[in-house]
Z-matrix of the N, CA and C atoms (Angstrom, degrees):
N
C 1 1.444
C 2 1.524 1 107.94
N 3 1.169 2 120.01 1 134.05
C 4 1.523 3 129.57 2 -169.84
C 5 1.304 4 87.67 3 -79.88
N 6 1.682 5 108.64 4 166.03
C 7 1.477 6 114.20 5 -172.09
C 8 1.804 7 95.25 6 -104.45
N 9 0.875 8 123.56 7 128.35
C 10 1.674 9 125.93 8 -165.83
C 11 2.175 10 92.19 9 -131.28
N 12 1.278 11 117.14 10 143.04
C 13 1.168 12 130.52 11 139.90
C 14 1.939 13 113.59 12 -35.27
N 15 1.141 14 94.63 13 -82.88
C 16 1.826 15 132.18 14 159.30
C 17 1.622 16 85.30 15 -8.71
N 18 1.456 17 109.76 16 -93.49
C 19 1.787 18 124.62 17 176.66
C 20 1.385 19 111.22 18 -24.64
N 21 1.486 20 125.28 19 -46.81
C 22 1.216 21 119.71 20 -146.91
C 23 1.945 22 94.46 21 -100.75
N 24 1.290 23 134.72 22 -12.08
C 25 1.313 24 130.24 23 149.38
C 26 1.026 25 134.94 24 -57.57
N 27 1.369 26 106.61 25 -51.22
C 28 1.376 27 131.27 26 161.76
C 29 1.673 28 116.13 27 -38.00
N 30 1.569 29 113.49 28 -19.84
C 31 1.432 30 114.57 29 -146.56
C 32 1.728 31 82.75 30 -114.40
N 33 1.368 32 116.53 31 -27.30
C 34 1.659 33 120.60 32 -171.35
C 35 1.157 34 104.12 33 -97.65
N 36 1.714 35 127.04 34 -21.13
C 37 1.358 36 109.08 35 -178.30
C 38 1.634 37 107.47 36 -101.43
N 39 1.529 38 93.90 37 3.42
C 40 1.994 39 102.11 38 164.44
C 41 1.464 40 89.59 39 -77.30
N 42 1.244 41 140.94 40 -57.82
C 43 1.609 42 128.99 41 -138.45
C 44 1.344 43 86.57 42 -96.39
N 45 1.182 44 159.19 43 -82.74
C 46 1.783 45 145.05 44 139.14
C 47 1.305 46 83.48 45 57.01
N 48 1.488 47 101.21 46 -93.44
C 49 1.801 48 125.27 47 -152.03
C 50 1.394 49 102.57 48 -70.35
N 51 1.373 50 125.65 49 -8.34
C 52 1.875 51 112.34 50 -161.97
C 53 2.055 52 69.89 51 -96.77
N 54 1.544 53 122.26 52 -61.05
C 55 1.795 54 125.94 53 -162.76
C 56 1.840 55 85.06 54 -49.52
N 57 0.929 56 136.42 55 -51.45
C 58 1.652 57 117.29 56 -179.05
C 59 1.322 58 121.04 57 -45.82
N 60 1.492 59 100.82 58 -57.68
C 61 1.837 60 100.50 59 -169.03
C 62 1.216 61 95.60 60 -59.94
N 63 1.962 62 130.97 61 -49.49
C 64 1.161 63 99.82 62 -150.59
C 65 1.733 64 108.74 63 -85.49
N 66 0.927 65 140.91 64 5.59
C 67 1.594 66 155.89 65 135.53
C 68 1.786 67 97.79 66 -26.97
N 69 1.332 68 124.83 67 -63.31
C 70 1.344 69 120.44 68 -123.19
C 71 1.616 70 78.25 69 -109.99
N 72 2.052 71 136.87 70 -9.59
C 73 0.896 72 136.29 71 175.79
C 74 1.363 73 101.03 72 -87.98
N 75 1.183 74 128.70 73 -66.74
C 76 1.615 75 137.32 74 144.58
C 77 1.771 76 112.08 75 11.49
N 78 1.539 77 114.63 76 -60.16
C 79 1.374 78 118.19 77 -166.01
C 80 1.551 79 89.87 78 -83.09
N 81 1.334 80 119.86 79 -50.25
C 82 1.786 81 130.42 80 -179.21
C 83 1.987 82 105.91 81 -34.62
N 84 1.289 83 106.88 82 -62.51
C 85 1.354 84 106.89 83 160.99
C 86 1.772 85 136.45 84 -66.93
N 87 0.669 86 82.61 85 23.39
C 88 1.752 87 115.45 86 161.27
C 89 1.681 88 109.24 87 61.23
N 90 1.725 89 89.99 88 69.07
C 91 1.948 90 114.34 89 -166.88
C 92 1.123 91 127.58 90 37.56
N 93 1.468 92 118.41 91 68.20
C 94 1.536 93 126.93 92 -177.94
C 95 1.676 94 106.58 93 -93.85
N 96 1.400 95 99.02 94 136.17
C 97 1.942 96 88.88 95 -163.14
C 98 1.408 97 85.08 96 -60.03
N 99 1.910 98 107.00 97 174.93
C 100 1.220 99 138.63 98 -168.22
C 101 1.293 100 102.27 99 -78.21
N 102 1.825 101 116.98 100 -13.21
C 103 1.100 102 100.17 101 -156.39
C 104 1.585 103 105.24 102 -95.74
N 105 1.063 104 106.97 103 4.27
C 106 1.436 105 136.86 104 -164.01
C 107 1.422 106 106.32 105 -91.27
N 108 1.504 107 114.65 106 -48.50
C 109 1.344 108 114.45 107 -155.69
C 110 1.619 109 98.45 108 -77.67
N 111 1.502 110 115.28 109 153.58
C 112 1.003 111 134.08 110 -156.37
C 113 1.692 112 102.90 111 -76.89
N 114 1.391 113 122.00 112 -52.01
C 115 1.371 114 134.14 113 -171.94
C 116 1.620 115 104.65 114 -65.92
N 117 1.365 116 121.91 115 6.45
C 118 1.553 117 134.28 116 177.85
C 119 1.783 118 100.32 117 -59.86
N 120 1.867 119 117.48 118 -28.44
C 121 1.534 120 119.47 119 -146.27
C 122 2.083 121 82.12 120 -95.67
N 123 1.219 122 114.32 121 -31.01
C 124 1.270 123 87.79 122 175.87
C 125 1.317 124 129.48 123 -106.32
N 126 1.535 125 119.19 124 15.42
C 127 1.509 126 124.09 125 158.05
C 128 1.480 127 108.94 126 -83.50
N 129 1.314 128 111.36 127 -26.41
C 130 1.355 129 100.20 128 148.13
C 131 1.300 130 157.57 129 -23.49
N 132 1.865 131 85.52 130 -65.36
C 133 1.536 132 99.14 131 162.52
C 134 1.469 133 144.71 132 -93.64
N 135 1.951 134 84.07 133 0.34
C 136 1.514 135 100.48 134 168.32
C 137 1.630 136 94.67 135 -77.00
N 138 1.252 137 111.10 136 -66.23
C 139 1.990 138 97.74 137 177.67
C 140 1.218 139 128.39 138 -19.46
N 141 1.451 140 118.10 139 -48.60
C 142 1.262 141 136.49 140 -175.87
C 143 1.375 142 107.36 141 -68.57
N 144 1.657 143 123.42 142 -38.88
C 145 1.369 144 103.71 143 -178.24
C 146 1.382 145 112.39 144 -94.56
N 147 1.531 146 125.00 145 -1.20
C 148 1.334 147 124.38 146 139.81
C 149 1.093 148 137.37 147 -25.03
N 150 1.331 149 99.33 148 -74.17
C 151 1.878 150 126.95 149 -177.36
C 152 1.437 151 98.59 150 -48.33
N 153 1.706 152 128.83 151 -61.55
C 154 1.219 153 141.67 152 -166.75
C 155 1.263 154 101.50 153 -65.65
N 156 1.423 155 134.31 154 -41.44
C 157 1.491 156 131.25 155 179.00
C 158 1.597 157 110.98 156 -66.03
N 159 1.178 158 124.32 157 -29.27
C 160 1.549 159 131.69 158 -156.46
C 161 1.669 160 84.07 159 -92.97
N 162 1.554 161 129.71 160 -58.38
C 163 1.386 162 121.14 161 -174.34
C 164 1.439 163 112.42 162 -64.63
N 165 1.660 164 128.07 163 -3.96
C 166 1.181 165 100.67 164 174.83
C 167 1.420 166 111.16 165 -104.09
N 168 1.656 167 110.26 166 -7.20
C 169 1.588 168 137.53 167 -178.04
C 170 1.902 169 86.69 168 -60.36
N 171 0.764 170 103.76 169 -46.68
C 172 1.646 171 110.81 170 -160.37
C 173 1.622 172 96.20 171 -65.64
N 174 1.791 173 108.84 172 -50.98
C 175 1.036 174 93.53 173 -163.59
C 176 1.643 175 120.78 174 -81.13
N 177 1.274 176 100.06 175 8.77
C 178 1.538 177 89.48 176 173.24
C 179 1.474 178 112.15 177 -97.74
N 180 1.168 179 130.97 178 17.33
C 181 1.344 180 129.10 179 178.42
C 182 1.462 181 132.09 180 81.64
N 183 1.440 182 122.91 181 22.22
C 184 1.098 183 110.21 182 -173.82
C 185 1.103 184 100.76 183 -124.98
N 186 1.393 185 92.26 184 173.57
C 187 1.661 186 118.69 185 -145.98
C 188 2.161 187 107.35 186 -62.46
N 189 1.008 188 130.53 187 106.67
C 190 0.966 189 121.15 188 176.86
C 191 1.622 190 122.61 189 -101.36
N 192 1.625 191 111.49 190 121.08
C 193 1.580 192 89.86 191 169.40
C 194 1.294 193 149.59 192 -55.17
N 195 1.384 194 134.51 193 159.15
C 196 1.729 195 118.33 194 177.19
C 197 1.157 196 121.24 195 -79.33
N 198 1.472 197 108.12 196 5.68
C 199 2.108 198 101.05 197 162.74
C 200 1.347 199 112.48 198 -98.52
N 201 1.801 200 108.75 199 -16.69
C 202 1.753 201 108.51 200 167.28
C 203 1.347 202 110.51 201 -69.55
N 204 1.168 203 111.12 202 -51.93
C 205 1.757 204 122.31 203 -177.14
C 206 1.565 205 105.22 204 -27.95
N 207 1.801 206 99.22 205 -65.76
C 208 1.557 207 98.41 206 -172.16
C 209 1.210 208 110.92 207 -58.69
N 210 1.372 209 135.32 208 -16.99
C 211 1.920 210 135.23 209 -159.51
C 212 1.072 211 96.69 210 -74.38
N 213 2.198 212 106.92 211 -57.34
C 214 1.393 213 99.30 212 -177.83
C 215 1.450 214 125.28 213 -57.54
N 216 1.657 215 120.80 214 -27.15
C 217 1.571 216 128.89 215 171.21
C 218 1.454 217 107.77 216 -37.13
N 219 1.667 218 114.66 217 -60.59
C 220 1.102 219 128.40 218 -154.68
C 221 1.807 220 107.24 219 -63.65
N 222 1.567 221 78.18 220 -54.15
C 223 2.122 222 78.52 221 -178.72
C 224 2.100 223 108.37 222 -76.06
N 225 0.994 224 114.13 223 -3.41
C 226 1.320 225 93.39 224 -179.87
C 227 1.606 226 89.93 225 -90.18
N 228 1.237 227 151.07 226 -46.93
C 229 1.408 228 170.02 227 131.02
C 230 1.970 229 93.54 228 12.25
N 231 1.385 230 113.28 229 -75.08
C 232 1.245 231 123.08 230 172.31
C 233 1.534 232 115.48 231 -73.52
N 234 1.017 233 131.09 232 8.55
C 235 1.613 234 120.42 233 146.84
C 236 1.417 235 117.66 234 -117.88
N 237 1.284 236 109.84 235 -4.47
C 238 1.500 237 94.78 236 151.55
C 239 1.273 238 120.97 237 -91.40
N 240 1.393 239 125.79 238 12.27
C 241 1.827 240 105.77 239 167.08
C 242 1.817 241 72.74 240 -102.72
N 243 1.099 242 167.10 241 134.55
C 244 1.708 243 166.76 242 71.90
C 245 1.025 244 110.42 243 -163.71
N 246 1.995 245 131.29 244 35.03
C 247 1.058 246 107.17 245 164.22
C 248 1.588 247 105.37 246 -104.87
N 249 1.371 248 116.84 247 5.59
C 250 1.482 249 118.53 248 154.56
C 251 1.449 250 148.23 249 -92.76
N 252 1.804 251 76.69 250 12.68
C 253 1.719 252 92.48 251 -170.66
C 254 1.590 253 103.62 252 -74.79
N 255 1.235 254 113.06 253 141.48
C 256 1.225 255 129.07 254 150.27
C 257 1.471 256 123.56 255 -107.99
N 258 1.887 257 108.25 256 178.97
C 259 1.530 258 124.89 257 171.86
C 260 1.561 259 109.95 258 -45.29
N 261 1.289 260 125.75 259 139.53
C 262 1.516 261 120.10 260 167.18
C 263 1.584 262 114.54 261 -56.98
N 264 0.732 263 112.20 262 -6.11
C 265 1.964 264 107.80 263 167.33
C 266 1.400 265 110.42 264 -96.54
N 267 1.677 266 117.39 265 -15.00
C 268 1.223 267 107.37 266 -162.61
C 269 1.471 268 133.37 267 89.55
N 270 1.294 269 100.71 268 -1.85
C 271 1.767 270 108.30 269 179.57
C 272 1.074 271 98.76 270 -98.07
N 273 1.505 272 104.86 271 154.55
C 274 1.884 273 104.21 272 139.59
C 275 1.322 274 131.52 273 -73.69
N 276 1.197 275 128.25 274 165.41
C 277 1.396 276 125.75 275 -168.64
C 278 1.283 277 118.21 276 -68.26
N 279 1.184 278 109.52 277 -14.42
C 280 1.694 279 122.24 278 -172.67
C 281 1.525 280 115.29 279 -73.54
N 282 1.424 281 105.40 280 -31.05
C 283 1.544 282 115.56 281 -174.65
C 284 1.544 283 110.92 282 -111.46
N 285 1.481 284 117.25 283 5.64
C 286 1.201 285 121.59 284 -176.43
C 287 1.954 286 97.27 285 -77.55
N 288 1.420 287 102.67 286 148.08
C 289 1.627 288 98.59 287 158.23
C 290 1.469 289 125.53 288 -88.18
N 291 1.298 290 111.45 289 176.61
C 292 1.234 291 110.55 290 -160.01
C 293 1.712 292 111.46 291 -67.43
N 294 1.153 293 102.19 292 -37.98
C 295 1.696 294 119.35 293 158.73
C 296 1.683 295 118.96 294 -32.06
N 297 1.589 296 109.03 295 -73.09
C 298 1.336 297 124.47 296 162.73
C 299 1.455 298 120.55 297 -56.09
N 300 1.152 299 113.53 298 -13.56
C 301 2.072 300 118.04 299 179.41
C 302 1.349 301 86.44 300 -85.59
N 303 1.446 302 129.73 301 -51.54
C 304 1.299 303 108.45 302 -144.28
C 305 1.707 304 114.35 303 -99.78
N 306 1.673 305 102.45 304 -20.11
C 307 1.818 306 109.76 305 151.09
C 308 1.624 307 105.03 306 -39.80
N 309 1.551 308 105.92 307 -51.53
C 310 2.012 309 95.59 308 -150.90
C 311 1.958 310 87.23 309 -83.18
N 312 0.699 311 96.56 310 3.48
C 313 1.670 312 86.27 311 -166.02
C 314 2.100 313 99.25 312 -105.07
N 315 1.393 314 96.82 313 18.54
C 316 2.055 315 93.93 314 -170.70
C 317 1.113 316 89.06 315 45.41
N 318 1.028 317 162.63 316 159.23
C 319 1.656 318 171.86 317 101.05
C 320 1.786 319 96.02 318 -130.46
């Protein structure tokens, strides 16, 4: 995938719309903070492949506008306070039991 300006909106007003739904699923389950909700681990990693797309956008030199500039500000800004978040027990999911998967997961 070529590195495009174009691409990299496209990529914030996808994660935009994924931080809404899961907000508006969040209140649906009868207002459980965000920090709670389970689908928190892959806006995560949509952030993350943001951040990484915008630093390599940069590094190829092209011309970026000053309302993209600030977006990328904003999301590198907002994944560094959650790129250390973990599970509320502190595990990874891999070693959690099936018990503990399905507490953190509302199930």
């Amino acid at each position: 995938m070529a590195l495009s300006v174009q691409q990299f909106i496209k990529l914030a007003n996808y994660y935009n719309q994924t931080a809404m739904l899961m907000s508006a699923i969040c209140v649906q389950k009868g207002g459980i903070p965000i920090e709670n909700y389970s689908g928190r681990m892959f806006a995560a990693d949509v952030l993350e492949y943001i951040v990484e797309y915008a630093k390599r956008l940069k590094a190829t030199g092209v011309a970026i506008p000053a309302d993209v500039a600030r977006a990328i500000e904003q999301f590198n800004a907002q994944y560094a306070r959650v790129k250390n978040h973990t599970t509320p027990t502190q595990k990874p999911i891999y070693e959690m039991s099936l018990a503990e998967f399905e507490k953190f997961m509302n199930i």
